[in-house]
Structures are given as C-alpha cells and as structure tokens.
C-alpha positions in Angstrom: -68.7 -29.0 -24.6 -67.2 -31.2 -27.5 -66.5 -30.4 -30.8 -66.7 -32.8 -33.3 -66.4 -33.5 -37.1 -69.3 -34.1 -39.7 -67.5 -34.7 -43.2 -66.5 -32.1 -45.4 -69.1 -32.2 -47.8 -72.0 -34.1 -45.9 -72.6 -36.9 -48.5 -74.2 -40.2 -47.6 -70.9 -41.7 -46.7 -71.7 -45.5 -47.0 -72.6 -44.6 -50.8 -68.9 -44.0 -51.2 -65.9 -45.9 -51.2 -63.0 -46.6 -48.3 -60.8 -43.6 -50.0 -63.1 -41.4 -50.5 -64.8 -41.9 -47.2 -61.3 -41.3 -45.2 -61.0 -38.1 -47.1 -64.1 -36.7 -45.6 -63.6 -37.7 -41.9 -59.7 -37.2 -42.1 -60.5 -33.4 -44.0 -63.1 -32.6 -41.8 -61.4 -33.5 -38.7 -58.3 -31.9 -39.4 -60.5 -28.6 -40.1 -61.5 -28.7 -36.5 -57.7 -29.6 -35.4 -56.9 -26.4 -36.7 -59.0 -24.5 -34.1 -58.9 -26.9 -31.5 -55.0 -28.6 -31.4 -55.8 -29.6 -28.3 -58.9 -31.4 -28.1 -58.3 -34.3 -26.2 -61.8 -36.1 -27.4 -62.1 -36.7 -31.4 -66.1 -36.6 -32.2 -67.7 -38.1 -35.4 -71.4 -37.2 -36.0 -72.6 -39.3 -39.4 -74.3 -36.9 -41.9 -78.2 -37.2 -41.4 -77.7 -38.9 -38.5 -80.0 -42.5 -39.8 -78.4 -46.4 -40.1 -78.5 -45.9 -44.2 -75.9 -42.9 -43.9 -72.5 -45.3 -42.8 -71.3 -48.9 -42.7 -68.8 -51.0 -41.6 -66.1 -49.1 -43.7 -67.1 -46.0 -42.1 -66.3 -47.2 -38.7 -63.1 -48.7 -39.4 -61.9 -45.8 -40.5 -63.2 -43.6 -37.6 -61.0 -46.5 -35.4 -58.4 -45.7 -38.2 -58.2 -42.0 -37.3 -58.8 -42.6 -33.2 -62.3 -41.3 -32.8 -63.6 -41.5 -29.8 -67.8 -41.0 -30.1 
C-alpha cells in the first residue's frame, strides 16, 4: 500500500505560482514524512485528479522534491 501526498489545501495548483505550488507539495509531503520516515516511494496525487488541475511547473517541482508517481 502507498501513501502519498495531495497538497495541503487542495487548490487548483496550476492556478498558482512556482512558490506557492512548492509549498503545497513540499507541506503536504512532509506531513506524511512525519508518519511514515521511512517510505521508500514518494506519491503525488494532483487535486481533482483532471489535465486543468497542474502544468509543467507542477511537475518540475514534484522532480524537484524526488516524487516518484
């Protein structure tokens, strides 16, 4: 079973800017850290889930932080 990270707040992340998109992955995923320090496989699921929700800053970022899926 895998864990993974959704944002902190669940906004439409590719509405929002580089900073404040790495605050929501980086928050959220070090949330989950907390609980989990040794989870081997970091997990990203994009609020609602749909092609509008993320962009390309969004996934630079997740390769930023070494997400996995």
């Amino acid at each position: 079973m895998s864990i993974g990270s959704h944002s902190v707040s669940h906004p439409i992340l590719s509405e929002l800017g580089y900073s404040k998109q790495e605050k929501e992955i980086n928050e959220s995923s070090a949330f989950i850290e907390k609980f989990l320090p040794e989870n081997d496989l970091k997990v990203f699921c994009y609020p609602y889930g749909h092609k509008f929700s993320f962009n390309e800053t969004t996934q630079t970022i997740l390769k930023k932080l070494n997400f996995h899926l």
